[in-house]
mmCIF file as Biopython writes it, N, C-alpha, C and O atoms, coordinates in Angstrom:
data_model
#
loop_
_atom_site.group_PDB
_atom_site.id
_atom_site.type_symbol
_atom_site.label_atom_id
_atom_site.label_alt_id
_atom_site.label_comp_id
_atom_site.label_asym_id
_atom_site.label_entity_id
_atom_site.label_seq_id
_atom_site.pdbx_PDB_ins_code
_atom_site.Cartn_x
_atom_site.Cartn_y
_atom_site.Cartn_z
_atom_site.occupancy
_atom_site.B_iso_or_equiv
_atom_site.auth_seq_id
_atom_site.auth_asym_id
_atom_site.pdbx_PDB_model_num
ATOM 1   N N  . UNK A ? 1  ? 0.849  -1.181 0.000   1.0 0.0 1  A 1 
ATOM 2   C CA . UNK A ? 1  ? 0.000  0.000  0.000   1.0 0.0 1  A 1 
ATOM 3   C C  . UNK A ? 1  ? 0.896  1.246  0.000   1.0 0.0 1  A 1 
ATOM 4   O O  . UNK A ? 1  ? 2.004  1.233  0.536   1.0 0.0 1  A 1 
ATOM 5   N N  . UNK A ? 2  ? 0.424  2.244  -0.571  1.0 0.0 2  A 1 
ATOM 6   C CA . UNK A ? 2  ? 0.839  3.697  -0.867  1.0 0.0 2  A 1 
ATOM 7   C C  . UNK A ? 2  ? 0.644  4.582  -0.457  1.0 0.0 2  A 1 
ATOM 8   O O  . UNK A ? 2  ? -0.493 4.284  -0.090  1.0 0.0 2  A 1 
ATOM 9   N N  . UNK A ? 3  ? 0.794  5.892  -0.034  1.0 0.0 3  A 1 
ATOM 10  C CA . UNK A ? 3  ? -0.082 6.411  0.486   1.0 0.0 3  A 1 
ATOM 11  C C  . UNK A ? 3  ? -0.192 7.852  -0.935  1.0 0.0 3  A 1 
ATOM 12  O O  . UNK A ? 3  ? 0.857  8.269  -1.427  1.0 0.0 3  A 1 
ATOM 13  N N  . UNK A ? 4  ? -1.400 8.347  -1.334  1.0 0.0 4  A 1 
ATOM 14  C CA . UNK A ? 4  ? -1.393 9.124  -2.380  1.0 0.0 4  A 1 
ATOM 15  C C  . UNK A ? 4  ? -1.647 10.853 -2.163  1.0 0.0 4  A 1 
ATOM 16  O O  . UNK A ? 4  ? -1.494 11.254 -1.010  1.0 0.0 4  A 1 
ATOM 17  N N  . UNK A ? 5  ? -1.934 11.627 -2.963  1.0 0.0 5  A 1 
ATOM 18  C CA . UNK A ? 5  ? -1.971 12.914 -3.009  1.0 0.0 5  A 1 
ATOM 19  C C  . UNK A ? 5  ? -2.874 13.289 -1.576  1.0 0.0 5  A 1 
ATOM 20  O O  . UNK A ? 5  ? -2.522 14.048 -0.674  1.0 0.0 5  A 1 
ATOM 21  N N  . UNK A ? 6  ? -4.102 12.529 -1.675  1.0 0.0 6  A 1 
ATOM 22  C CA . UNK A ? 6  ? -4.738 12.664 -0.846  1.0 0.0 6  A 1 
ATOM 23  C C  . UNK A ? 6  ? -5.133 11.832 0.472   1.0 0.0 6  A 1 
ATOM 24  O O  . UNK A ? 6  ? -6.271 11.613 0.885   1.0 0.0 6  A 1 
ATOM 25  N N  . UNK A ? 7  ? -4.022 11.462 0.978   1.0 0.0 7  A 1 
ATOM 26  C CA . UNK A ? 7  ? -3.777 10.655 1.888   1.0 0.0 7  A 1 
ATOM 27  C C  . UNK A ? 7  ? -4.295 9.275  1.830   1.0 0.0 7  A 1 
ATOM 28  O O  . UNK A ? 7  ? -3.930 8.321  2.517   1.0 0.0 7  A 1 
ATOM 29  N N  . UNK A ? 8  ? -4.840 9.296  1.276   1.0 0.0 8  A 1 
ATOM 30  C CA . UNK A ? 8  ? -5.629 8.082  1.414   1.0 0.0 8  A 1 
ATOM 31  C C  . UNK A ? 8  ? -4.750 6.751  0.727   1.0 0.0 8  A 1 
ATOM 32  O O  . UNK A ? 8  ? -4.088 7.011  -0.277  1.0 0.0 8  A 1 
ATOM 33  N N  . UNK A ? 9  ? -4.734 5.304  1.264   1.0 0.0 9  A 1 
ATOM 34  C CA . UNK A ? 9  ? -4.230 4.191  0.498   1.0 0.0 9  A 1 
ATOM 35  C C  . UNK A ? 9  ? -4.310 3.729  -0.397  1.0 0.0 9  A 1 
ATOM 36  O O  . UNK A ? 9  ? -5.473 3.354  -0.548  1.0 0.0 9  A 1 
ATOM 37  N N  . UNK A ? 10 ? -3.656 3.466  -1.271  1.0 0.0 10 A 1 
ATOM 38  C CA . UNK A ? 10 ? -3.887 2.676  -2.759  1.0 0.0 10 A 1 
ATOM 39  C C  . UNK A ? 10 ? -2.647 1.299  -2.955  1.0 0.0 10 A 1 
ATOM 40  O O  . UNK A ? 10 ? -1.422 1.409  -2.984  1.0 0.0 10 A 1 
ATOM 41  N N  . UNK A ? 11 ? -3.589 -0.105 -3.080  1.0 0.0 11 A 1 
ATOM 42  C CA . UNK A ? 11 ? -2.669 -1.095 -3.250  1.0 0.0 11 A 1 
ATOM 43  C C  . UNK A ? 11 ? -1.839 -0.696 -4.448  1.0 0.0 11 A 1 
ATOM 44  O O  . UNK A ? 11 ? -2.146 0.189  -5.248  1.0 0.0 11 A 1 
ATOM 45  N N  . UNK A ? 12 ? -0.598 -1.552 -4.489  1.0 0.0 12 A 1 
ATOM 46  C CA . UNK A ? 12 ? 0.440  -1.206 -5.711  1.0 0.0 12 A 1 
ATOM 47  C C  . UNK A ? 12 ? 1.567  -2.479 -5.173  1.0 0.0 12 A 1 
ATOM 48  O O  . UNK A ? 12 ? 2.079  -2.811 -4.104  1.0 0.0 12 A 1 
ATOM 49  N N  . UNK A ? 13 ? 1.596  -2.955 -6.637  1.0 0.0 13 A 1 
ATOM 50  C CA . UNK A ? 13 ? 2.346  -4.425 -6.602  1.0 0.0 13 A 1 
ATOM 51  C C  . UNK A ? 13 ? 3.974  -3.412 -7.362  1.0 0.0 13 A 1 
ATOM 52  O O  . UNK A ? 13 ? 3.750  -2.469 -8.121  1.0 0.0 13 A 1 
ATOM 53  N N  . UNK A ? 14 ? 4.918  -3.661 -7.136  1.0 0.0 14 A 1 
ATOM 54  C CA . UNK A ? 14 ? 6.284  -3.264 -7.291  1.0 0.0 14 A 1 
ATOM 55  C C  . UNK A ? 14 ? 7.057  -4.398 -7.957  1.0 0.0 14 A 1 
ATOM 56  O O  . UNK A ? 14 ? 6.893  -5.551 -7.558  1.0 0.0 14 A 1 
ATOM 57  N N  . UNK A ? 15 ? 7.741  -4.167 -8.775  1.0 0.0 15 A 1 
ATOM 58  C CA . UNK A ? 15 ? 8.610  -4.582 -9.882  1.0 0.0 15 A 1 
ATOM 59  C C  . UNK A ? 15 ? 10.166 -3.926 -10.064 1.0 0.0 15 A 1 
ATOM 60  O O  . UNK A ? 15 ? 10.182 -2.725 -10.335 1.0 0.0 15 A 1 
ATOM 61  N N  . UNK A ? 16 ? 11.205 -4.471 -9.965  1.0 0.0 16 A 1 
ATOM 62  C CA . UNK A ? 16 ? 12.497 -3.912 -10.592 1.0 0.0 16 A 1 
ATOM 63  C C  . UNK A ? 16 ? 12.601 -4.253 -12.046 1.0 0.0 16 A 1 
ATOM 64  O O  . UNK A ? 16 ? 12.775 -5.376 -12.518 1.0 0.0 16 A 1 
ATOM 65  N N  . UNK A ? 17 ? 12.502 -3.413 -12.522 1.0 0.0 17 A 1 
ATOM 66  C CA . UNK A ? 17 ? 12.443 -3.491 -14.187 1.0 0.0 17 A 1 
ATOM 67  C C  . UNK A ? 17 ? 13.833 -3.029 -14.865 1.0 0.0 17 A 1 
ATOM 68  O O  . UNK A ? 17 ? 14.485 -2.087 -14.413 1.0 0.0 17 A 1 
ATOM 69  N N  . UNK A ? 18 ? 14.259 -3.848 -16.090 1.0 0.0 18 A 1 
ATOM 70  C CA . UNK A ? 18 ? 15.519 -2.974 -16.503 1.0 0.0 18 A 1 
ATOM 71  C C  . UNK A ? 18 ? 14.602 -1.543 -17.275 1.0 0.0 18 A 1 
ATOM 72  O O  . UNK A ? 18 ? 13.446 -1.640 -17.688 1.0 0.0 18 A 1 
ATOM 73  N N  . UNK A ? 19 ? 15.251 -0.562 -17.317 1.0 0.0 19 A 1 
ATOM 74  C CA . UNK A ? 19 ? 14.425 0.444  -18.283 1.0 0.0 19 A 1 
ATOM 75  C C  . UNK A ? 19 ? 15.778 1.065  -19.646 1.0 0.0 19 A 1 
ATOM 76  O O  . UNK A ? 19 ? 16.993 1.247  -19.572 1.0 0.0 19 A 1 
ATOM 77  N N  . UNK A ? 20 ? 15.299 1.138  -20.178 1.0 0.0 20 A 1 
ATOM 78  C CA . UNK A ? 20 ? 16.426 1.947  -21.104 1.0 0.0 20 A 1 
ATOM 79  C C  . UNK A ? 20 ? 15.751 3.424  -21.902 1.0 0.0 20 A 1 
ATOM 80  O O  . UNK A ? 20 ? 14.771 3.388  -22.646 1.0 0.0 20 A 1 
ATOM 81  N N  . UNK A ? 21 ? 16.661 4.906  -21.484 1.0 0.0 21 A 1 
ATOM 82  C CA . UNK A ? 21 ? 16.358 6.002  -21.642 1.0 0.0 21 A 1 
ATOM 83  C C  . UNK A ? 21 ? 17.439 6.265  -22.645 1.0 0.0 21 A 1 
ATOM 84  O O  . UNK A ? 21 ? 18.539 6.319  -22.096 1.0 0.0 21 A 1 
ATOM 85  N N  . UNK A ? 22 ? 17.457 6.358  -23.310 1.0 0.0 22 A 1 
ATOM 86  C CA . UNK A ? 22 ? 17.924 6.901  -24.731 1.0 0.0 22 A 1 
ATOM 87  C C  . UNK A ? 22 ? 19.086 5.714  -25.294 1.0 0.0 22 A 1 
ATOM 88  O O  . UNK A ? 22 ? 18.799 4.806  -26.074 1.0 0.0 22 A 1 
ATOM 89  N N  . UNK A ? 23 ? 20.114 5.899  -24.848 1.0 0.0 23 A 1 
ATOM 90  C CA . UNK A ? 23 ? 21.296 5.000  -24.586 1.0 0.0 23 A 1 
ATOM 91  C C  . UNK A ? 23 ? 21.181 4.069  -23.284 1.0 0.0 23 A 1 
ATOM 92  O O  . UNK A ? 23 ? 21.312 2.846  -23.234 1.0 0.0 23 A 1 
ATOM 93  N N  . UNK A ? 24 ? 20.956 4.794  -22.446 1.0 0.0 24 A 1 
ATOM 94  C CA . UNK A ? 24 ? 21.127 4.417  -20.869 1.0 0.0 24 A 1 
ATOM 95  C C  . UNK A ? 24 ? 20.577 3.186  -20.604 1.0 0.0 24 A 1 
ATOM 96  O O  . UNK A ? 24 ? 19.663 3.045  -21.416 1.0 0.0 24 A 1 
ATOM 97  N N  . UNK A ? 25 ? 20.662 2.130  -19.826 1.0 0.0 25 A 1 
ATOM 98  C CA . UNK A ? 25 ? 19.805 1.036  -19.115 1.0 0.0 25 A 1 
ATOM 99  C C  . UNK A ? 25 ? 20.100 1.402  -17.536 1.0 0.0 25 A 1 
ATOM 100 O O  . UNK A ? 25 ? 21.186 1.777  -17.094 1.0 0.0 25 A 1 
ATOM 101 N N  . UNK A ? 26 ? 19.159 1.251  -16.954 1.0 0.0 26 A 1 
ATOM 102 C CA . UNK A ? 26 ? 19.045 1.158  -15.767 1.0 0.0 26 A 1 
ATOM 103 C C  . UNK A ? 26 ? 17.587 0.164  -15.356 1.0 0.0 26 A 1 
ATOM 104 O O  . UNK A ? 26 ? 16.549 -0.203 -15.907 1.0 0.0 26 A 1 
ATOM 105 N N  . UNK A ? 27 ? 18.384 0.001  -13.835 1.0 0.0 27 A 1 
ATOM 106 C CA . UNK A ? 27 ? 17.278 -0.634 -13.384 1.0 0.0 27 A 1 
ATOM 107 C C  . UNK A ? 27 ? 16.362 -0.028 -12.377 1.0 0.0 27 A 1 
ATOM 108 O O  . UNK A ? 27 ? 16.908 0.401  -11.360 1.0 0.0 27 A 1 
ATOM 109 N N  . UNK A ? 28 ? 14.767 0.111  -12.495 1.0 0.0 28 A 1 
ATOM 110 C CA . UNK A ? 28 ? 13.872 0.995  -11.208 1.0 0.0 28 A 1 
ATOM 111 C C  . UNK A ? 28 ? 13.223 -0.021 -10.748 1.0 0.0 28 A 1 
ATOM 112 O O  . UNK A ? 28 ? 13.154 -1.158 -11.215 1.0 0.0 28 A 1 
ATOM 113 N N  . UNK A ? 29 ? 12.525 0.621  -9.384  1.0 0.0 29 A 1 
ATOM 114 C CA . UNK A ? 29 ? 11.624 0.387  -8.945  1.0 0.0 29 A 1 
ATOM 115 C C  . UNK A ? 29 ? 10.318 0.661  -9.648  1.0 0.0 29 A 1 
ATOM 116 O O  . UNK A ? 29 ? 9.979  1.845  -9.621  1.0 0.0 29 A 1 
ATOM 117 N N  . UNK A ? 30 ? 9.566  -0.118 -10.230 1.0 0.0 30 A 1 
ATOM 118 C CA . UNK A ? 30 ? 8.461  0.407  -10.433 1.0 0.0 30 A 1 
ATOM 119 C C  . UNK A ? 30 ? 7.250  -0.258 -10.056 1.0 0.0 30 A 1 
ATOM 120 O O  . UNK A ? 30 ? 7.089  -1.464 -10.245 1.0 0.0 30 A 1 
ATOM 121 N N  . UNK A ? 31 ? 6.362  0.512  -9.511  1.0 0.0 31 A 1 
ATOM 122 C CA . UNK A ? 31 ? 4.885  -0.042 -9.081  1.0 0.0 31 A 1 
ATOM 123 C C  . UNK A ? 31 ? 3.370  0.063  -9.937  1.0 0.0 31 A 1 
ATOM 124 O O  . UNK A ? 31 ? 3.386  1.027  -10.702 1.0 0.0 31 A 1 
ATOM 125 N N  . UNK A ? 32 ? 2.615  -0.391 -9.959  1.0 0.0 32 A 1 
ATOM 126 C CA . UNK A ? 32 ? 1.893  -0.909 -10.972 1.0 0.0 32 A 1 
ATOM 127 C C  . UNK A ? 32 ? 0.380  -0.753 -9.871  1.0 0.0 32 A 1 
ATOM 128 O O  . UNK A ? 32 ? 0.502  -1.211 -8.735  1.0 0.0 32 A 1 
ATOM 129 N N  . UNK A ? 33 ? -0.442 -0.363 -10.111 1.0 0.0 33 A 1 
ATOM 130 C CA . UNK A ? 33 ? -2.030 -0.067 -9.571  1.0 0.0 33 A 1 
ATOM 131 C C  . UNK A ? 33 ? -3.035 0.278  -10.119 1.0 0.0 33 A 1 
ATOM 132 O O  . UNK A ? 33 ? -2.913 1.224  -10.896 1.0 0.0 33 A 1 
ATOM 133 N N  . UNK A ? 34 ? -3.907 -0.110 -10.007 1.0 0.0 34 A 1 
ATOM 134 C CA . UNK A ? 34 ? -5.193 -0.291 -11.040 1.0 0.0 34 A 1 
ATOM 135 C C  . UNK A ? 34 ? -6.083 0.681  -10.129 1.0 0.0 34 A 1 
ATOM 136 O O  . UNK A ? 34 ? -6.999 1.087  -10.844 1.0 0.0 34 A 1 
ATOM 137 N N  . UNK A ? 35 ? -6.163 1.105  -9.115  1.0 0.0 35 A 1 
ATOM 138 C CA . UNK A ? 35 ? -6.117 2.105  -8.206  1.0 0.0 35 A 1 
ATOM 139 C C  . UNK A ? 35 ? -5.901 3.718  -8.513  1.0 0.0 35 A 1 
ATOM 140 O O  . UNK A ? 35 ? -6.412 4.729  -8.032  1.0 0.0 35 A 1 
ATOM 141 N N  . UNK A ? 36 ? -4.970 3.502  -9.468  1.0 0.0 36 A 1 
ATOM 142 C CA . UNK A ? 36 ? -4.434 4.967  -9.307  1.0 0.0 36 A 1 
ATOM 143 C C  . UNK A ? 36 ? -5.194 6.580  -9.978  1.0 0.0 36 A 1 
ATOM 144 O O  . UNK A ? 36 ? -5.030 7.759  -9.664  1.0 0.0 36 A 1 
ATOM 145 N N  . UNK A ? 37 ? -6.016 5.918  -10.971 1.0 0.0 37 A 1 
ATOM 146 C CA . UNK A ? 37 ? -7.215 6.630  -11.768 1.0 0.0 37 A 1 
ATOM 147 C C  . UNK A ? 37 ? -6.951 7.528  -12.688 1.0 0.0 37 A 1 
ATOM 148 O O  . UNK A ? 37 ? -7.653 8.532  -12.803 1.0 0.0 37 A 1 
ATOM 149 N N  . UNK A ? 38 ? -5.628 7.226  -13.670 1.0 0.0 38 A 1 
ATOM 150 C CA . UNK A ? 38 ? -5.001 7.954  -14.025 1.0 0.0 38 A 1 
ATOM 151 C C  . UNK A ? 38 ? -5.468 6.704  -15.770 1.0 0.0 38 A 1 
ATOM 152 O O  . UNK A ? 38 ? -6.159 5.702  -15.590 1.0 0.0 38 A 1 
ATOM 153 N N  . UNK A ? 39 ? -4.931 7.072  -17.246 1.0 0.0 39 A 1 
ATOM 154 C CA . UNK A ? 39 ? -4.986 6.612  -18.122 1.0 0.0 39 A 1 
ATOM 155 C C  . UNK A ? 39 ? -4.052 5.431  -18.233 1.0 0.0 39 A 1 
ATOM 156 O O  . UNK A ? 39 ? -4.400 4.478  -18.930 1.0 0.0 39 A 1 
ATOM 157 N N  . UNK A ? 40 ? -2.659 5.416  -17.475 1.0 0.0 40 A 1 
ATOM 158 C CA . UNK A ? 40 ? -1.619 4.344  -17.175 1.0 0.0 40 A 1 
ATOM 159 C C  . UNK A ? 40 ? -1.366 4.775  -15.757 1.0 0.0 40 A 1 
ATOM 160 O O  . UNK A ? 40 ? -1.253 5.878  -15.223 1.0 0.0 40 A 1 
ATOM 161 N N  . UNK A ? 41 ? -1.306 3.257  -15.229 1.0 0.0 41 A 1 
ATOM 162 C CA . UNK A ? 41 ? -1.596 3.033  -13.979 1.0 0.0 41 A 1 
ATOM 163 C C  . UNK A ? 41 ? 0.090  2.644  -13.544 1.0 0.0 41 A 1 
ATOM 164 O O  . UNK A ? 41 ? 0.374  1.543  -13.074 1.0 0.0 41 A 1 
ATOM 165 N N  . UNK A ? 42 ? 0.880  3.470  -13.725 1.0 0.0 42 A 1 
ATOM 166 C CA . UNK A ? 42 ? 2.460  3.574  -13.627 1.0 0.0 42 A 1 
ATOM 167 C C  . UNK A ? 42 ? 2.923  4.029  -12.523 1.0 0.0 42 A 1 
ATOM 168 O O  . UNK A ? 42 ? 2.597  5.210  -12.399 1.0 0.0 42 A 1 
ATOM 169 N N  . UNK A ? 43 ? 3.664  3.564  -11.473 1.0 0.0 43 A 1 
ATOM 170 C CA . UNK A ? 43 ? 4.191  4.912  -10.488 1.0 0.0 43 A 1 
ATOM 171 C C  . UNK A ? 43 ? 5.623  4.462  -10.377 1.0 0.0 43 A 1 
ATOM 172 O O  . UNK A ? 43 ? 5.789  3.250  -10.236 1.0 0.0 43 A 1 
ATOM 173 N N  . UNK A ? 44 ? 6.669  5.228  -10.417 1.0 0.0 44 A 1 
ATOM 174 C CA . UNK A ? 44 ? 8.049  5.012  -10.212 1.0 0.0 44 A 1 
ATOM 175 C C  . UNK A ? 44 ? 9.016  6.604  -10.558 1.0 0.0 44 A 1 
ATOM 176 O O  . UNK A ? 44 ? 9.234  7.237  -11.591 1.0 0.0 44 A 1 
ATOM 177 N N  . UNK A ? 45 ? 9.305  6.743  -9.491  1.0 0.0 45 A 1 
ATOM 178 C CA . UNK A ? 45 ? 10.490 7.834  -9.149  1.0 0.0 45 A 1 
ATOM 179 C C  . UNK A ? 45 ? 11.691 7.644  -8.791  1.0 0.0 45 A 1 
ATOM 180 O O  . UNK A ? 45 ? 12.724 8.290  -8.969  1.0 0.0 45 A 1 
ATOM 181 N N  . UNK A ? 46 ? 11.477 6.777  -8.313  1.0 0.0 46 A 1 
ATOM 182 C CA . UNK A ? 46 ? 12.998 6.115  -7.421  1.0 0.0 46 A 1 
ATOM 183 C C  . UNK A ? 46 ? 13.729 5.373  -8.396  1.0 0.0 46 A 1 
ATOM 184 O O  . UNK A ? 46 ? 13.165 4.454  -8.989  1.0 0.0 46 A 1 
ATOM 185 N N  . UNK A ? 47 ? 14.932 5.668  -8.635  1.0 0.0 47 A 1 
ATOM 186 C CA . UNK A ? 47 ? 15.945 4.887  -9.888  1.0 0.0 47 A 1 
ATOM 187 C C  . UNK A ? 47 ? 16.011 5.535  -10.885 1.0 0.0 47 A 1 
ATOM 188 O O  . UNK A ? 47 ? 16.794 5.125  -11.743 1.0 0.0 47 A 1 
ATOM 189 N N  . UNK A ? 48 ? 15.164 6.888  -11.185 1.0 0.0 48 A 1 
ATOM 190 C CA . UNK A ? 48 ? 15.066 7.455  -12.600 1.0 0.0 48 A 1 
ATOM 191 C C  . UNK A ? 48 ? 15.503 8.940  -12.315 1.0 0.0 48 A 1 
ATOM 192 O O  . UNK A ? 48 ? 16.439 9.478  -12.907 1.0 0.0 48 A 1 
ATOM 193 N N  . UNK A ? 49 ? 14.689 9.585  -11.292 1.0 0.0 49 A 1 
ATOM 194 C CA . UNK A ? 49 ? 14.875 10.916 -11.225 1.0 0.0 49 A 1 
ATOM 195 C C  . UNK A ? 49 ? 16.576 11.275 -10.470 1.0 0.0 49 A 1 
ATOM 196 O O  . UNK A ? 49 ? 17.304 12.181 -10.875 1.0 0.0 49 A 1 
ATOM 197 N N  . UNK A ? 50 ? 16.864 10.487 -9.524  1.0 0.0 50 A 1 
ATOM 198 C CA . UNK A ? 50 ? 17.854 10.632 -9.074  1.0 0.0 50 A 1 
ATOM 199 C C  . UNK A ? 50 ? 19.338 10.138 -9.972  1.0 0.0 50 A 1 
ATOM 200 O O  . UNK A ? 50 ? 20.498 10.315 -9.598  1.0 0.0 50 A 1 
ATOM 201 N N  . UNK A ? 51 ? 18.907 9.529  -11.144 1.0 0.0 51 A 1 
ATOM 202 C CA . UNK A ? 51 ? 19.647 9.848  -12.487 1.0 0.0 51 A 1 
ATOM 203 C C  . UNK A ? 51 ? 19.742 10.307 -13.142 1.0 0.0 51 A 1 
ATOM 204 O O  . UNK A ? 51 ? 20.775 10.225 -13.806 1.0 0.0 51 A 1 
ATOM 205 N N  . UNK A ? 52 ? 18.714 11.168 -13.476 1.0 0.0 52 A 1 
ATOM 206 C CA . UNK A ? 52 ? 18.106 11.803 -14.617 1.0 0.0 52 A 1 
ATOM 207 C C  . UNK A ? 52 ? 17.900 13.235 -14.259 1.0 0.0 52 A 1 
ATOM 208 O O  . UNK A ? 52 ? 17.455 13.569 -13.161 1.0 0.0 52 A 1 
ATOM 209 N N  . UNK A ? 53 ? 18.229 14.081 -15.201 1.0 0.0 53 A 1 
ATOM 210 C CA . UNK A ? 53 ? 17.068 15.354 -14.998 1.0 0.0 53 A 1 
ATOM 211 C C  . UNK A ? 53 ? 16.178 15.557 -15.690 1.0 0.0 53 A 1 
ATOM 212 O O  . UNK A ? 53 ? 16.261 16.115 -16.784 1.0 0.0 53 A 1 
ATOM 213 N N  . UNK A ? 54 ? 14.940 15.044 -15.053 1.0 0.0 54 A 1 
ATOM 214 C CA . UNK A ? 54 ? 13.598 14.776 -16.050 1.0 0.0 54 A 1 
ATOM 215 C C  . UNK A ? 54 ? 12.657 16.415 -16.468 1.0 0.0 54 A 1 
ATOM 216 O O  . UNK A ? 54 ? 12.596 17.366 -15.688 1.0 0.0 54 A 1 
ATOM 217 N N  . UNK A ? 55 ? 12.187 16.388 -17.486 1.0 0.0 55 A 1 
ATOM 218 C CA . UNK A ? 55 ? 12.289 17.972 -17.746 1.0 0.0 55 A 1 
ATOM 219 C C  . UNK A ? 55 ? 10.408 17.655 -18.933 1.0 0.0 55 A 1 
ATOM 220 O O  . UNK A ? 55 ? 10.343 17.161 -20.059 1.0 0.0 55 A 1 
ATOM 221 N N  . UNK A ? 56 ? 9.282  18.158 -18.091 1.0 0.0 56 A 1 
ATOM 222 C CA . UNK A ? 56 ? 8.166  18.048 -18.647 1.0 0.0 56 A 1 
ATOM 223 C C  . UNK A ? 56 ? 7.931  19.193 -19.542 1.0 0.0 56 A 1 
ATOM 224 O O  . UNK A ? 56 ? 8.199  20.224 -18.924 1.0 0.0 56 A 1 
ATOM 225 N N  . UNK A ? 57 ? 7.677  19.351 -20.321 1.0 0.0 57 A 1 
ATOM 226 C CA . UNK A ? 57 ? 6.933  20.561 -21.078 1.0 0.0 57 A 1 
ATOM 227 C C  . UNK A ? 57 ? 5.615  20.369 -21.750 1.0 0.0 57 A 1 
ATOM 228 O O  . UNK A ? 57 ? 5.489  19.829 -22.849 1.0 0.0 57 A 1 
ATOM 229 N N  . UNK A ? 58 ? 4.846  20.744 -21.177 1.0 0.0 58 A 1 
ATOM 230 C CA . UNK A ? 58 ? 3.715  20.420 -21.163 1.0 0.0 58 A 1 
ATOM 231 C C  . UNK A ? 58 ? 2.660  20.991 -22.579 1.0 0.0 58 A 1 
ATOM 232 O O  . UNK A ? 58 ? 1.628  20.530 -23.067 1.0 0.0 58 A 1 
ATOM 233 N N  . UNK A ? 59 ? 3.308  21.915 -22.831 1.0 0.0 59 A 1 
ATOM 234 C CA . UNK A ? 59 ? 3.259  22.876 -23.658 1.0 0.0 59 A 1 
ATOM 235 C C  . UNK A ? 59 ? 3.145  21.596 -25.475 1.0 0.0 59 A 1 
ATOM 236 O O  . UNK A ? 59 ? 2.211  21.199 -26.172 1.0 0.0 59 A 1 
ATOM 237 N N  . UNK A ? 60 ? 4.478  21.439 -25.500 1.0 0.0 60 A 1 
ATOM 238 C CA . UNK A ? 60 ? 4.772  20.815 -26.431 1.0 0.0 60 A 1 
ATOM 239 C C  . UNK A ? 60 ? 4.550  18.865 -26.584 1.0 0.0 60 A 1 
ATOM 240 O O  . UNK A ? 60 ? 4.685  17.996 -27.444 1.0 0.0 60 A 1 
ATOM 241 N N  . UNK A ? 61 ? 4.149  18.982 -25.179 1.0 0.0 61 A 1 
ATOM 242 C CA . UNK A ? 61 ? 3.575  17.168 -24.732 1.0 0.0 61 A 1 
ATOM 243 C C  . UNK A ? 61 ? 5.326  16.444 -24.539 1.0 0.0 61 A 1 
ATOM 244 O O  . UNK A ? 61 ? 5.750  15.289 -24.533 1.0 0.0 61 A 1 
ATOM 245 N N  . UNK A ? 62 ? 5.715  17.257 -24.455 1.0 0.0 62 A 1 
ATOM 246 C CA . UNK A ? 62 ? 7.294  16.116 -24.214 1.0 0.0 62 A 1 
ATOM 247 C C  . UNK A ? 62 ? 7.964  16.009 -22.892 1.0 0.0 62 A 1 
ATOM 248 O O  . UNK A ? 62 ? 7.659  16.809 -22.007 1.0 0.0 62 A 1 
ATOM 249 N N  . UNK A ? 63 ? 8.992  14.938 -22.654 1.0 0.0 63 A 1 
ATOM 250 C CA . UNK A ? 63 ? 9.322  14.698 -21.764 1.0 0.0 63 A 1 
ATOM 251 C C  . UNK A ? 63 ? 10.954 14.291 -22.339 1.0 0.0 63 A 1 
ATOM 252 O O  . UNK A ? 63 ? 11.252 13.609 -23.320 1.0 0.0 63 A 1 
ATOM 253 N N  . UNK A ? 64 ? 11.920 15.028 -21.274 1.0 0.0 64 A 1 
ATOM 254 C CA . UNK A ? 64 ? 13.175 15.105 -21.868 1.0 0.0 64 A 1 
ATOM 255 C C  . UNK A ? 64 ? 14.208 14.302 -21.021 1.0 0.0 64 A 1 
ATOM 256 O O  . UNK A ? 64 ? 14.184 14.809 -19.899 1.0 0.0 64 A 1 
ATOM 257 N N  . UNK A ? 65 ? 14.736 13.699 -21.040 1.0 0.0 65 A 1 
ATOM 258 C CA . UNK A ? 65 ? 15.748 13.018 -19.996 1.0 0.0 65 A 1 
ATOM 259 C C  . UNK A ? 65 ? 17.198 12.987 -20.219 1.0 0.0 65 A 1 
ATOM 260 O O  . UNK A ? 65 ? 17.794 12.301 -21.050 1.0 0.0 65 A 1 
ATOM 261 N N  . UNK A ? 66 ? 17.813 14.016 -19.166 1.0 0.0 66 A 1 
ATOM 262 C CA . UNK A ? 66 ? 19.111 14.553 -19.580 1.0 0.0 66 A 1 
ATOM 263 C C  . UNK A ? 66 ? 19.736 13.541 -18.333 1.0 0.0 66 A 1 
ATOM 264 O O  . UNK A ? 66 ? 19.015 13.385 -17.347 1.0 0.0 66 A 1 
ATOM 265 N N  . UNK A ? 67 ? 21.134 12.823 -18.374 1.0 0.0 67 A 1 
ATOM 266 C CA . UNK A ? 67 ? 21.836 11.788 -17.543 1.0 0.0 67 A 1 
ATOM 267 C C  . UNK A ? 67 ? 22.716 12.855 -16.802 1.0 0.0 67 A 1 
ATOM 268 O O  . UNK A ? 67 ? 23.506 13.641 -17.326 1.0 0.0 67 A 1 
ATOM 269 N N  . UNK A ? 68 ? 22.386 12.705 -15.364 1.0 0.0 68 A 1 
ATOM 270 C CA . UNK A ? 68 ? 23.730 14.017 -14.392 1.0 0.0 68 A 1 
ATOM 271 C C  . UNK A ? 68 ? 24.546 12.563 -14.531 1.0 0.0 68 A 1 
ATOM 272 O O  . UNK A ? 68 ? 24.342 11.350 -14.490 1.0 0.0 68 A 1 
ATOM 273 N N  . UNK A ? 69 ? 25.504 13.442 -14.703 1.0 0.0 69 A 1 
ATOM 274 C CA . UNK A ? 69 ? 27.148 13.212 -14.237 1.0 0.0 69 A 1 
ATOM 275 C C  . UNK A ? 69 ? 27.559 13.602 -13.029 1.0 0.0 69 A 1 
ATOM 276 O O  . UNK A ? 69 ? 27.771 14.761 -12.673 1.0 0.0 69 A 1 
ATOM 277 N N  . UNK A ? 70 ? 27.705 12.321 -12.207 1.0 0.0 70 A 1 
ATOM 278 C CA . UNK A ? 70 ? 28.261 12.215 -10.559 1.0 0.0 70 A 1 
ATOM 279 C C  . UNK A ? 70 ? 29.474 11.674 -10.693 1.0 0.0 70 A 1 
ATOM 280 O O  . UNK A ? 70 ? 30.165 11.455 -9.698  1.0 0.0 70 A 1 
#
């Protein structure tokens, strides 16, 4: 269980998935809920953002993923 925007619980089954962002592979956490009431029922932050600088523009519908260098 999760806890969401609005406090309230939502089950969510979790998966380590390999993912690959342009070149990149990595592996996330990702969780999966039929719960979530959204069009894809996707949730995962952890493993991506703290690699990535994820960059929405909403404007143009895109989503950009630049790799920090640590």
């Amino acid at each position: 269980m999760i806890v969401v925007g609005d406090g309230s619980y939502i089950p969510t089954y979790f998966h380590d998935l390999p993912l690959q962002i342009g070149s990149y592979e990595v592996i996330a956490p990702i969780g999966f809920s039929e719960r979530l009431g959204v069009g894809f029922n996707i949730l995962g932050r952890t493993g991506i953002f703290d690699q990535f600088q994820v960059c929405f523009n909403d404007h143009v519908r895109k989503v950009t993923f630049e790799r920090i260098c640590v």
